[in-house]
N, CA and C atoms as an extended XYZ file, in Angstrom:
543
Properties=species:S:1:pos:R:3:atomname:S:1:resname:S:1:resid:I:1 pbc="F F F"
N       -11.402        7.877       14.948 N   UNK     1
C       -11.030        7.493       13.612 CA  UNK     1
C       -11.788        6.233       13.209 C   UNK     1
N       -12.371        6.107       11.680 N   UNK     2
C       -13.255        5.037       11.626 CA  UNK     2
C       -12.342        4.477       10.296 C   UNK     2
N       -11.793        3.356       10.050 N   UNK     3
C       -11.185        2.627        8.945 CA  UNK     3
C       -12.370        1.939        8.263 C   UNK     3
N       -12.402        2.111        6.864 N   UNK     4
C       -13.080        1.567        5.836 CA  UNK     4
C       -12.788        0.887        4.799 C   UNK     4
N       -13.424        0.413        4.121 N   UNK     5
C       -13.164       -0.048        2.708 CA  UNK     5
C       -13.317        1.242        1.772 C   UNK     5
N       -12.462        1.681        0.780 N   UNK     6
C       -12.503        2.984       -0.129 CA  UNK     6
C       -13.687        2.875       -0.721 C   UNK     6
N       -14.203        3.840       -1.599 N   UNK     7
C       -15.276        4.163       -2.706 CA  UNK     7
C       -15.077        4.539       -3.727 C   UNK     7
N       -15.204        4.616       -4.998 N   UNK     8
C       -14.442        5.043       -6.162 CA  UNK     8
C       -15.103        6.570       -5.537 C   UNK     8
N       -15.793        7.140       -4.917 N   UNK     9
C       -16.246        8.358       -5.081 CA  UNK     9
C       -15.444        9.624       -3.803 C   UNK     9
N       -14.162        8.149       -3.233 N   UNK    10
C       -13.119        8.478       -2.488 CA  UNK    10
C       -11.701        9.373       -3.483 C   UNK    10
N       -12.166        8.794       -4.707 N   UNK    11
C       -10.723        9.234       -6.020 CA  UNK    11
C       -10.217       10.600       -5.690 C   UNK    11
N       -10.787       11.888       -5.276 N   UNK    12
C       -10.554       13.012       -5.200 CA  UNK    12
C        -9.335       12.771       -3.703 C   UNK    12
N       -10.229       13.008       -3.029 N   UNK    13
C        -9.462       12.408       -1.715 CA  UNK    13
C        -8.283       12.280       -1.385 C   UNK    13
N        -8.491       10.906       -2.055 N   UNK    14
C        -7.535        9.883       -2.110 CA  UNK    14
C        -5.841       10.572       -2.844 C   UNK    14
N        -6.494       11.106       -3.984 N   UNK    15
C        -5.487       11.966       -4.757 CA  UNK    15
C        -4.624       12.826       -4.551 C   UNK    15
N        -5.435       13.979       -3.663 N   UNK    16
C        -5.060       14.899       -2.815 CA  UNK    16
C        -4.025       14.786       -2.158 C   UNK    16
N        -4.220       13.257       -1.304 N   UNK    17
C        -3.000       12.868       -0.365 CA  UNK    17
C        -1.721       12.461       -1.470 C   UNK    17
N        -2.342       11.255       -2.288 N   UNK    18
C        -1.082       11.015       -2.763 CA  UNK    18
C        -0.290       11.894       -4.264 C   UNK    18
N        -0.606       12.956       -4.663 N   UNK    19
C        -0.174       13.695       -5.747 CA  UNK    19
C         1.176       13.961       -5.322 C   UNK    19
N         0.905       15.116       -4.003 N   UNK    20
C         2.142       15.651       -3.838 CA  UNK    20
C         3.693       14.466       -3.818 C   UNK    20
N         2.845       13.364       -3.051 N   UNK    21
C         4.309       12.392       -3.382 CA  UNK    21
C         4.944       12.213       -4.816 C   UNK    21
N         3.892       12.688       -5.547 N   UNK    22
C         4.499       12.332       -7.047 CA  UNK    22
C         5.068       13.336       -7.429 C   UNK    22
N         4.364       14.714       -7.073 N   UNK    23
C         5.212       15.742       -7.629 CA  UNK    23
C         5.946       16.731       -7.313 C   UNK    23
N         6.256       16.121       -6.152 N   UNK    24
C         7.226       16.610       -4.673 CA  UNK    24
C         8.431       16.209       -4.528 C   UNK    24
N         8.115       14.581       -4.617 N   UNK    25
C         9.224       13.903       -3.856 CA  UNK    25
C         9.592       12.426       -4.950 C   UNK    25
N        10.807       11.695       -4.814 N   UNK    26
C        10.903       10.734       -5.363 CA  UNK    26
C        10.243        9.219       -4.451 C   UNK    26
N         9.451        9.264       -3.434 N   UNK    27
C         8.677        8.571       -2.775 CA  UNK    27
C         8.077        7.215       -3.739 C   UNK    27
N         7.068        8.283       -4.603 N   UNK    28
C         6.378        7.413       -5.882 CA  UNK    28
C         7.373        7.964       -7.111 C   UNK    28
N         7.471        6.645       -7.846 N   UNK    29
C         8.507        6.662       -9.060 CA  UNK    29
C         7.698        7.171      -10.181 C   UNK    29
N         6.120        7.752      -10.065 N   UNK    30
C         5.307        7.920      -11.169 CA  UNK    30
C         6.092        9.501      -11.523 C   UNK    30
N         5.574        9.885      -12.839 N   UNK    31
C         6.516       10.739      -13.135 CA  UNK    31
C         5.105       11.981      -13.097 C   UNK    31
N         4.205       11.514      -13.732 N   UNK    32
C         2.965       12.788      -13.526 CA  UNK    32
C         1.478       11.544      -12.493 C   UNK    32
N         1.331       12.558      -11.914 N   UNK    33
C        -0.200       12.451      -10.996 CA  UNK    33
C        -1.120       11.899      -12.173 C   UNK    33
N        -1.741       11.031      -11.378 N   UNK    34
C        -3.005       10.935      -12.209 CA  UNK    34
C        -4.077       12.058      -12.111 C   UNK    34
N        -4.924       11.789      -12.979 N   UNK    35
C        -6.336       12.675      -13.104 CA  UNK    35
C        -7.195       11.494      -11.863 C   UNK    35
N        -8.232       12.513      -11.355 N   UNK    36
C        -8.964       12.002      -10.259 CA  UNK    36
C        -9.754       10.570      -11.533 C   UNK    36
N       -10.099       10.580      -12.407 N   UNK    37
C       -10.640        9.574      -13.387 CA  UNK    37
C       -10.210        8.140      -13.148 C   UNK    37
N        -8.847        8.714      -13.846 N   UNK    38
C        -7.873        7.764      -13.553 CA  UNK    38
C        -7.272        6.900      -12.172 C   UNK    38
N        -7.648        7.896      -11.262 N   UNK    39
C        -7.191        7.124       -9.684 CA  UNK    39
C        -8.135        6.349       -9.381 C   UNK    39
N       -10.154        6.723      -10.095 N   UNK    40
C       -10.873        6.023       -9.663 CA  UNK    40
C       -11.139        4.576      -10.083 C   UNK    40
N       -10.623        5.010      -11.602 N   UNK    41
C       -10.067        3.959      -12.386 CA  UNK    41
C        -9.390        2.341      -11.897 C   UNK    41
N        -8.360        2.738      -10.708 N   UNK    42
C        -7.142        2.059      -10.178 CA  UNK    42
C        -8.025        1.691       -9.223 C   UNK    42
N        -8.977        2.333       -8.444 N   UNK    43
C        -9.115        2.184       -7.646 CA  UNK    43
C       -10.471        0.584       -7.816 C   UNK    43
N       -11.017        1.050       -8.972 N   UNK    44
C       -11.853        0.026       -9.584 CA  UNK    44
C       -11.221       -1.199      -10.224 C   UNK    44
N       -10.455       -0.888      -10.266 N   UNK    45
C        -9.464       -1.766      -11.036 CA  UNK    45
C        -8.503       -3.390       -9.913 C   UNK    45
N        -8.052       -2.190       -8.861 N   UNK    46
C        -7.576       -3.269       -7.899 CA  UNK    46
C        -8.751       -3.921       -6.685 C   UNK    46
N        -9.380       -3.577       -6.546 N   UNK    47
C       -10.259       -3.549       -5.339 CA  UNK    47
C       -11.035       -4.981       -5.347 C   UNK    47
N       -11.310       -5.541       -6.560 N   UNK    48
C       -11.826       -6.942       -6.756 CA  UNK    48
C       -10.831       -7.984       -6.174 C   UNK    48
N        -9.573       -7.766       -5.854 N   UNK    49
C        -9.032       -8.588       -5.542 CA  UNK    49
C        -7.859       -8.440       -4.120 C   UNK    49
N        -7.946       -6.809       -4.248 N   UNK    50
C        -7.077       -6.613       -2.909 CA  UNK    50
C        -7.899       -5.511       -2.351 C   UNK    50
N        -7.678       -5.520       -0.937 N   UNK    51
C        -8.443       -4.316        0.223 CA  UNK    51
C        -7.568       -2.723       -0.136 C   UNK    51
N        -8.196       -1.819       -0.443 N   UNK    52
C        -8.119       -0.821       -0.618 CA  UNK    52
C        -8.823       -0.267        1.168 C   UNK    52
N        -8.231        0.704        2.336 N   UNK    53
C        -8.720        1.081        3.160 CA  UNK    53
C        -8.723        2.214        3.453 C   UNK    53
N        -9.605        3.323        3.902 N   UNK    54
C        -8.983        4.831        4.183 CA  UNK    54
C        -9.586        5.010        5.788 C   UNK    54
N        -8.812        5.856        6.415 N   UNK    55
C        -9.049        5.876        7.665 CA  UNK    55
C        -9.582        7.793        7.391 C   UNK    55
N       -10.796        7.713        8.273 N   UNK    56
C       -11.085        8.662        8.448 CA  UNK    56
C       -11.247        9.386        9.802 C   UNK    56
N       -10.978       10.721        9.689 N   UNK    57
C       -11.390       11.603       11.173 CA  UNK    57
C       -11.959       12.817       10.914 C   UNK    57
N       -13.497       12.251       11.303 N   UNK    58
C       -14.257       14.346       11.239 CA  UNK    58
C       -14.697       14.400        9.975 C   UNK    58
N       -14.848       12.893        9.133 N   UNK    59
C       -15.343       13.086        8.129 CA  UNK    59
C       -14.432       13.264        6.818 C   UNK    59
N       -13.401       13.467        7.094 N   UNK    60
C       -12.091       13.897        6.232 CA  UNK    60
C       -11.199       12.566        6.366 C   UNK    60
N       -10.876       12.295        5.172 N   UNK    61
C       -10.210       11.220        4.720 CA  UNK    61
C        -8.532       11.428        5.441 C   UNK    61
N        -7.844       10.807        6.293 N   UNK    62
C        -6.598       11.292        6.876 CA  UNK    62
C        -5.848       10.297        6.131 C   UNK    62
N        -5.817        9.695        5.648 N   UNK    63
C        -4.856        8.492        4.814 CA  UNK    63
C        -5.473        7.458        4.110 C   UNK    63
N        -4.865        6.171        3.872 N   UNK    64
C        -5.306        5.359        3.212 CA  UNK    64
C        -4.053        3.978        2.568 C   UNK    64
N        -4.594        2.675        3.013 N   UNK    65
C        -3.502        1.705        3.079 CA  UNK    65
C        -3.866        0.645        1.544 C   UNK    65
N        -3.274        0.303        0.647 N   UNK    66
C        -3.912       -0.304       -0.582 CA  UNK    66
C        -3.018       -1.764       -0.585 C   UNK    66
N        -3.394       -2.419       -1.140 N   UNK    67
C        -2.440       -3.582       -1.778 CA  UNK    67
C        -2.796       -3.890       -3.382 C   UNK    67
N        -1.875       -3.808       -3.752 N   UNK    68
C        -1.645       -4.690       -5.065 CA  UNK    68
C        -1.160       -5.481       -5.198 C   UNK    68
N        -1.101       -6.241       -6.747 N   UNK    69
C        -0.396       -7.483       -7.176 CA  UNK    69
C         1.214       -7.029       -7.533 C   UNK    69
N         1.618       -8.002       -6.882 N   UNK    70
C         3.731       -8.344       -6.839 CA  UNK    70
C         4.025       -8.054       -8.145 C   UNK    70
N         3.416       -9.263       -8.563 N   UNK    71
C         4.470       -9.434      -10.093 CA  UNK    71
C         3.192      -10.399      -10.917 C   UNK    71
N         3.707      -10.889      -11.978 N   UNK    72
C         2.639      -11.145      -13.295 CA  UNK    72
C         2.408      -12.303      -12.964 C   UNK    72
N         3.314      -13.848      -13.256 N   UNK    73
C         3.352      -14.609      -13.364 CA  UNK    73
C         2.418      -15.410      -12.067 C   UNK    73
N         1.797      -16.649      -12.377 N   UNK    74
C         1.044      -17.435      -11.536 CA  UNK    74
C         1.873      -17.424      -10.041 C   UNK    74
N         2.874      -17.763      -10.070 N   UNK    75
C         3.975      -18.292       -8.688 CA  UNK    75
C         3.402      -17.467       -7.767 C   UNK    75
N         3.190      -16.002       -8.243 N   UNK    76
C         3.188      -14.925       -7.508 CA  UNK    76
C         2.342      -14.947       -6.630 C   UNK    76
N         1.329      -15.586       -6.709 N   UNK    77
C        -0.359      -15.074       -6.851 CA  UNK    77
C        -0.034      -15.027       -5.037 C   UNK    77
N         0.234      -15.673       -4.413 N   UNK    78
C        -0.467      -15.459       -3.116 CA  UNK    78
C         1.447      -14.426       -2.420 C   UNK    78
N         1.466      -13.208       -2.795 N   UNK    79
C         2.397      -11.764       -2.842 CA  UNK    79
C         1.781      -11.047       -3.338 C   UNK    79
N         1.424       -9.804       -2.191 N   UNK    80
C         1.261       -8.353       -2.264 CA  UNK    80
C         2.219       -7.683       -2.193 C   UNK    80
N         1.959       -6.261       -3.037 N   UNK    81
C         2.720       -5.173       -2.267 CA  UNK    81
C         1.228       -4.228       -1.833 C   UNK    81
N         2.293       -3.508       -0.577 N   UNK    82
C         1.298       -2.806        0.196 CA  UNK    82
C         2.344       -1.249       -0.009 C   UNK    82
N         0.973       -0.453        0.533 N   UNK    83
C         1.293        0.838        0.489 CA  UNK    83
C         0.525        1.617        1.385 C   UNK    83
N         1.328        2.341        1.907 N   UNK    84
C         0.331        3.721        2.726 CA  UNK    84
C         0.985        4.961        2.492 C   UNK    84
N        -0.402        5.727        2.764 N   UNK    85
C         0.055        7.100        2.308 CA  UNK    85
C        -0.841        7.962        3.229 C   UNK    85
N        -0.056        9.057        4.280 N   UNK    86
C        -1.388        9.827        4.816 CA  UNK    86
C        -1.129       11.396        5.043 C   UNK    86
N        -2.107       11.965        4.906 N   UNK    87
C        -2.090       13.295        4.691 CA  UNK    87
C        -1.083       14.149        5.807 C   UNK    87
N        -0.516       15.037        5.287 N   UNK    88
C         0.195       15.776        6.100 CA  UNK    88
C        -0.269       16.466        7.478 C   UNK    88
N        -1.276       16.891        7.892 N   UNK    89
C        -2.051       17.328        8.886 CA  UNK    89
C        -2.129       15.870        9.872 C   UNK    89
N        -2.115       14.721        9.580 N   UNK    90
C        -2.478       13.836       10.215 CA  UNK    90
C        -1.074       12.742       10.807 C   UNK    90
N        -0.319       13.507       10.428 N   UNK    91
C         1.035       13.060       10.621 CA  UNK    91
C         1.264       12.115       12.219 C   UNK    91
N         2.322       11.080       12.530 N   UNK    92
C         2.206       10.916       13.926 CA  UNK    92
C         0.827       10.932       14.893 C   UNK    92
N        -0.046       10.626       14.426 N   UNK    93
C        -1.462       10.105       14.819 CA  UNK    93
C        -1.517        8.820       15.445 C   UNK    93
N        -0.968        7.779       14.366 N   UNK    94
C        -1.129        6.012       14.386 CA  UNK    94
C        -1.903        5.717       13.013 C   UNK    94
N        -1.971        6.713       12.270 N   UNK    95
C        -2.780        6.604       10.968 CA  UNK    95
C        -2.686        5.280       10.360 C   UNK    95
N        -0.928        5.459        9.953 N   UNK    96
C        -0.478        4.562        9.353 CA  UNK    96
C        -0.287        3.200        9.767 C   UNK    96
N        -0.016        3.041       11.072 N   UNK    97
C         0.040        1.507       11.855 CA  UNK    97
C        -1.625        1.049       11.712 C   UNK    97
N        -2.105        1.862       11.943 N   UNK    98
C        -3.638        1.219       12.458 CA  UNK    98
C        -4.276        1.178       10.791 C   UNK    98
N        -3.970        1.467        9.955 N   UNK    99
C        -4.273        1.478        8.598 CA  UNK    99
C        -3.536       -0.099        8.179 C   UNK    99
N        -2.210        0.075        8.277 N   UNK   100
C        -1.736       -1.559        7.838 CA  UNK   100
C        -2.102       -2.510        8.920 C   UNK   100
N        -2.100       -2.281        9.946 N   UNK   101
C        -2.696       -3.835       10.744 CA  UNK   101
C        -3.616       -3.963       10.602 C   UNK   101
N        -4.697       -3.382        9.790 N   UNK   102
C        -6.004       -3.541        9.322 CA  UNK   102
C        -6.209       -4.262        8.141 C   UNK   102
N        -5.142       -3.849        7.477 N   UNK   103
C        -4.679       -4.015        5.567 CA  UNK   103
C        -4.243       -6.098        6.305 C   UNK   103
N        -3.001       -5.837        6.624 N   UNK   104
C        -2.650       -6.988        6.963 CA  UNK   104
C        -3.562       -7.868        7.384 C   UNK   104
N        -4.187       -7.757        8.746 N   UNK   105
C        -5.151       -8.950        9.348 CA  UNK   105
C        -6.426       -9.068        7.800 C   UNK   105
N        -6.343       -8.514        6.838 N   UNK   106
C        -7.222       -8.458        6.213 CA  UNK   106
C        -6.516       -9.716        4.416 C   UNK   106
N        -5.626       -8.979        4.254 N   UNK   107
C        -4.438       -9.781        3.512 CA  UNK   107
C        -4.294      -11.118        4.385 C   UNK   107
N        -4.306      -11.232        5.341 N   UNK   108
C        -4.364      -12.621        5.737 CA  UNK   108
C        -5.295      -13.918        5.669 C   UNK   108
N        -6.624      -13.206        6.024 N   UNK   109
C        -7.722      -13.450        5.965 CA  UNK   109
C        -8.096      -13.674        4.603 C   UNK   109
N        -7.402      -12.942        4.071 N   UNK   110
C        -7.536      -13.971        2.348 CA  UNK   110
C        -6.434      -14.551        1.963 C   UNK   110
N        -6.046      -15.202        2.735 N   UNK   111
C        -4.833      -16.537        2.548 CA  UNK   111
C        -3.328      -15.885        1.888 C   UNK   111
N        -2.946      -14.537        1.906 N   UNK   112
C        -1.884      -14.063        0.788 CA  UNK   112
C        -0.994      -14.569        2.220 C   UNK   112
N         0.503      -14.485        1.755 N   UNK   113
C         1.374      -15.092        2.452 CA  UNK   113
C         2.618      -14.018        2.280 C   UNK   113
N         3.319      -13.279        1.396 N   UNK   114
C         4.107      -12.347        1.663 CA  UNK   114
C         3.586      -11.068        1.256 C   UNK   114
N         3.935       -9.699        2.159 N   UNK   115
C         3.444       -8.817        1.692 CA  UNK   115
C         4.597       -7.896        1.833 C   UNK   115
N         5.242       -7.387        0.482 N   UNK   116
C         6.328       -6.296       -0.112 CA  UNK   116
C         5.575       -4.850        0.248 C   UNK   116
N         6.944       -4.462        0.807 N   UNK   117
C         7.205       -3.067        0.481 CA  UNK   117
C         8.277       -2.185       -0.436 C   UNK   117
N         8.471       -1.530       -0.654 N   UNK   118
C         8.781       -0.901       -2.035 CA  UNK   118
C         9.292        0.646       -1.459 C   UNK   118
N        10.503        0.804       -1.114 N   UNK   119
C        10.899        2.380       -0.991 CA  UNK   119
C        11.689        2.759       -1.636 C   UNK   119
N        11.534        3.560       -2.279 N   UNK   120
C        12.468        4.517       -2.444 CA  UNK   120
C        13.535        5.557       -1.665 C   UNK   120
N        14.757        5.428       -1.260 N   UNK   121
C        15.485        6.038       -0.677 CA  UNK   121
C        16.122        6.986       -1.077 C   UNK   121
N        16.675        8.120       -0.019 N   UNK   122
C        16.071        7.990        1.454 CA  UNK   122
C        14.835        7.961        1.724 C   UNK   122
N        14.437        7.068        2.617 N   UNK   123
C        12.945        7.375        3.294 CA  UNK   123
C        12.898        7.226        4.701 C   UNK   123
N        13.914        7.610        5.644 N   UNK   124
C        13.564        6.977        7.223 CA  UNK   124
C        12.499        6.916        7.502 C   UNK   124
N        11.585        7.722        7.354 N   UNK   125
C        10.557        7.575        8.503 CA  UNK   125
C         9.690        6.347        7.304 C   UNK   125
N         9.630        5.750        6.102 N   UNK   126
C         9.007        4.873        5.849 CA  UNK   126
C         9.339        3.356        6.048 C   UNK   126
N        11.032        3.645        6.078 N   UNK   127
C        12.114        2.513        6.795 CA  UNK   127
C        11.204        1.788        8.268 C   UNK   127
N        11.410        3.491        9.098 N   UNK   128
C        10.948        3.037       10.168 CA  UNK   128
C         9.885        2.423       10.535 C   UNK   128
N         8.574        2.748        9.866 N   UNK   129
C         7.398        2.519        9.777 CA  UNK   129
C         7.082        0.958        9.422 C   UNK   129
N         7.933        0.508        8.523 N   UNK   130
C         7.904       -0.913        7.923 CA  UNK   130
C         8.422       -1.739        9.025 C   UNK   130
N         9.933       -1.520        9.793 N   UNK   131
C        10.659       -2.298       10.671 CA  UNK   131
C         9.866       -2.026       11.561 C   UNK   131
N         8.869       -1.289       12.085 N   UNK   132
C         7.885       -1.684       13.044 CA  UNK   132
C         6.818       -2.279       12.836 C   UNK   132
N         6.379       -2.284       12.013 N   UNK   133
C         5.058       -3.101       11.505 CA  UNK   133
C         5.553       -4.848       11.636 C   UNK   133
N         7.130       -5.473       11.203 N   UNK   134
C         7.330       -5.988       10.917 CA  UNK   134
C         8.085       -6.773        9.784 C   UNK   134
N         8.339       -5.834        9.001 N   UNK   135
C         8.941       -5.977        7.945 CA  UNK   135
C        10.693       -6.016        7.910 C   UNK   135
N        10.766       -6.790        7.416 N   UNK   136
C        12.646       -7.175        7.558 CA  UNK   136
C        13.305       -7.010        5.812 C   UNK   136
N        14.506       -6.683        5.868 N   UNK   137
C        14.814       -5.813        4.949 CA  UNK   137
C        15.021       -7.644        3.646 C   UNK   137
N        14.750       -6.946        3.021 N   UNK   138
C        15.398       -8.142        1.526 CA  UNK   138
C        16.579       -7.980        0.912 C   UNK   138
N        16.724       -6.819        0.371 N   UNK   139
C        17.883       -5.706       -0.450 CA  UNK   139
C        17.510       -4.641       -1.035 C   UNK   139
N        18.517       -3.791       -1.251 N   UNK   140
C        18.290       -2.549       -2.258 CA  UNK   140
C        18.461       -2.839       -3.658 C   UNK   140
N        17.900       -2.430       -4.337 N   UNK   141
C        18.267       -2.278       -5.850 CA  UNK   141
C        18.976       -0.764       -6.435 C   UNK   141
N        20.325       -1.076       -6.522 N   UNK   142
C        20.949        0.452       -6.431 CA  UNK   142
C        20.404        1.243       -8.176 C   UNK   142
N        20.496        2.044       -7.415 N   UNK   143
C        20.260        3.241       -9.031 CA  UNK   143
C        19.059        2.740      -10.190 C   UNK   143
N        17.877        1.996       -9.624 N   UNK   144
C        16.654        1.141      -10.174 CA  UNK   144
C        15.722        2.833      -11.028 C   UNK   144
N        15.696        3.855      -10.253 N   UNK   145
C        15.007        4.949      -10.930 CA  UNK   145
C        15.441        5.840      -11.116 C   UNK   145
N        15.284        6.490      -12.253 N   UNK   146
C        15.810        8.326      -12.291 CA  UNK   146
C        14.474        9.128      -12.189 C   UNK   146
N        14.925        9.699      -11.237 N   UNK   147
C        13.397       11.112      -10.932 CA  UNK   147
C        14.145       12.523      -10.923 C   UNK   147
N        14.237       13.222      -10.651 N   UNK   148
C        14.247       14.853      -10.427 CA  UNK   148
C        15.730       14.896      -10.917 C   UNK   148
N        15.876       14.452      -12.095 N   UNK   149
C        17.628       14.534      -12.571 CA  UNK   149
C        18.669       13.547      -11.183 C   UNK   149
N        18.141       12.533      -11.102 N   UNK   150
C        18.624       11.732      -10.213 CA  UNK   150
C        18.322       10.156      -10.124 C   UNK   150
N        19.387        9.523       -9.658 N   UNK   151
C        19.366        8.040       -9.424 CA  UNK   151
C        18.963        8.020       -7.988 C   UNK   151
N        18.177        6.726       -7.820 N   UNK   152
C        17.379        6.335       -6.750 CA  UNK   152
C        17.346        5.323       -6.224 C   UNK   152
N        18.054        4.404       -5.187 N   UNK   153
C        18.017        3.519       -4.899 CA  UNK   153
C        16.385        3.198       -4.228 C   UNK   153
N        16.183        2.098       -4.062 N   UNK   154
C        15.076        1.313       -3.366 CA  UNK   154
C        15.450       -0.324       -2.787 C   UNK   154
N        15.030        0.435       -1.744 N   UNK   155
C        15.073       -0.948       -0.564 CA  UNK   155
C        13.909       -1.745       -0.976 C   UNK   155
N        14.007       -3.225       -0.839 N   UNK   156
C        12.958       -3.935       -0.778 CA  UNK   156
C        12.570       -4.433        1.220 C   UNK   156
N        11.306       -4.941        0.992 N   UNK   157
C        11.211       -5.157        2.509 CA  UNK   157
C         9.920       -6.486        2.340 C   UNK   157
N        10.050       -7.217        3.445 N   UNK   158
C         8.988       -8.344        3.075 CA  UNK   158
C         8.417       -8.932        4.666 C   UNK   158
N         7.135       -8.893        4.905 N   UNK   159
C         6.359       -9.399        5.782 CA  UNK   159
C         5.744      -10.931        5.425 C   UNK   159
N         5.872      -11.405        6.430 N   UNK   160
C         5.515      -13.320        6.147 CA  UNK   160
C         4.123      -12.944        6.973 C   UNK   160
N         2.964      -13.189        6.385 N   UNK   161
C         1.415      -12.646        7.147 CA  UNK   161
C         0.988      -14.353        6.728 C   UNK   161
N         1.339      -15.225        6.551 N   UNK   162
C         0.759      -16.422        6.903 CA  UNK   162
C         1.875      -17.482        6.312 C   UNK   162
N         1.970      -19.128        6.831 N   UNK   163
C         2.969      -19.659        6.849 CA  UNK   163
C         2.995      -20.262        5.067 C   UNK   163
N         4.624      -20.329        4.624 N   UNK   164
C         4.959      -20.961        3.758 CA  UNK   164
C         4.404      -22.583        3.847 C   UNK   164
N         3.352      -22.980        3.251 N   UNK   165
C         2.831      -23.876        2.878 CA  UNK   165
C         3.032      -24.978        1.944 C   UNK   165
N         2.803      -26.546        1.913 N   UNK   166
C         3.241      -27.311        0.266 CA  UNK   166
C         2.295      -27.153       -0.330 C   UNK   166
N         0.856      -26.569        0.002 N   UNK   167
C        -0.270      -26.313       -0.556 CA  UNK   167
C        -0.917      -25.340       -0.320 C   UNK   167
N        -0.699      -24.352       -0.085 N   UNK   168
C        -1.586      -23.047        0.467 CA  UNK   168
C        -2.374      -23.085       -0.612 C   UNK   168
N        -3.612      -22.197       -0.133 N   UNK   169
C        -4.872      -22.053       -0.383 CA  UNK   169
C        -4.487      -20.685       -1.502 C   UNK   169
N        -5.680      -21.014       -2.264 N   UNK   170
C        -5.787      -19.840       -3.126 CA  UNK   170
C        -6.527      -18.598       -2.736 C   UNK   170
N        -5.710      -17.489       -2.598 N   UNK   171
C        -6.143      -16.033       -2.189 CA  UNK   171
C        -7.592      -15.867       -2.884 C   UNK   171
N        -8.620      -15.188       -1.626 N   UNK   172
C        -9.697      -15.154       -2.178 CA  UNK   172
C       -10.048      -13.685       -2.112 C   UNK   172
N       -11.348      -13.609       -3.041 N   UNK   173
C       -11.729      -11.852       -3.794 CA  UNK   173
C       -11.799      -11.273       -2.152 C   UNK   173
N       -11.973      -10.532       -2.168 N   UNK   174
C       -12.350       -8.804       -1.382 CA  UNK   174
C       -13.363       -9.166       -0.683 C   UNK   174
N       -14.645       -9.671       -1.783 N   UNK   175
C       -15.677       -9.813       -1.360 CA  UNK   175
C       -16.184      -10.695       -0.294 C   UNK   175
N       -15.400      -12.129       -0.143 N   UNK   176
C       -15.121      -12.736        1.101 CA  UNK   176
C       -14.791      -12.400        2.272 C   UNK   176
N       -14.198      -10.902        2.536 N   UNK   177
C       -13.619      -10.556        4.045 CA  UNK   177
C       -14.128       -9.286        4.189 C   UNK   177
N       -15.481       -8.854        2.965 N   UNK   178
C       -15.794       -7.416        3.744 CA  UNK   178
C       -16.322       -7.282        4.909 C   UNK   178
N       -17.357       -8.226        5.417 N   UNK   179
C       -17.337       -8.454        6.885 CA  UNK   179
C       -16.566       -8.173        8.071 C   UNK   179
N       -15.275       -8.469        7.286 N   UNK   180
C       -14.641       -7.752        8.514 CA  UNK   180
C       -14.146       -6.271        8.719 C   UNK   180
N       -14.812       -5.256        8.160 N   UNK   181
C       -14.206       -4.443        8.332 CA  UNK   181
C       -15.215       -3.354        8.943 C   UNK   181
């Protein structure tokens, strides 16, 4: 398996894996899939400032770990949320661990300091996935979405990937830590 930095020319791909969460399951709260345009779009869109990664095997894209921005306001700036998503065939591999400790040592390396997760429940096996990585629970937000004629709770979850500081450093572009990958 070789972990990378994505390509906008990954959008198809990339899509593939994550559609069905949208139009399957209440996983992702989006209500319709994007068009491959549009994912490449996002994908152009976040990548200047957070690591977008896909792990591949055999040439075939098996998953893929992203971070985005928390919330709007300045305070925020050094909080991600992270996400993984990996194809069904590739299930129970290490896709996903070896995808975020990649994401993470990488989120670190550009000075960010908490990194959110975001589930939607039920999700055990994404529960689980987080409380092993590291992630310790915050709270739920009860009945936050309606999807498939239904209310949806979501757990929050939060990783400390570098120390609360009186001055931390300002999170730097993408382009500073492609080296490491």
């Amino acid at each position: 398996m070789q972990i990378r930095f994505v390509k906008v020319d990954d959008a198809a791909q990339l899509l593939a894996i994550y559609s069905p969460f949208v139009t399957n399951t209440a996983t992702s709260f989006e209500a319709v899939a994007p068009t491959v345009q549009q994912f490449a779009e996002r994908i152009t869109g976040y990548t200047g400032k957070y690591p977008w990664l896909v792990a591949e095997v055999n040439g075939q894209i098996a998953g893929y770990a992203c971070a985005s921005k928390h919330r709007e306001r300045e305070a925020y700036q050094w909080c991600v949320e992270a996400s993984v998503y990996v194809h069904p065939a590739f299930y129970r591999q290490g896709i996903a661990q070896q995808l975020y400790t990649k994401l993470f040592y990488l989120l670190q390396q550009q000075q960010f300091v908490n990194v959110y997760a975001i589930i939607a429940l039920p999700n055990a096996a994404s529960v689980a996935l987080h409380q092993q990585m590291g992630f310790a629970t915050v709270g739920v937000y009860e009945n936050i979405g309606f999807k498939f004629g239904q209310w949806h709770n979501v757990l929050w979850m939060v990783k400390y990937i570098n120390p609360h500081t009186a001055n931390p450093a300002l999170p730097l572009p993408v382009a500073s830590i492609m080296h490491l990958v």
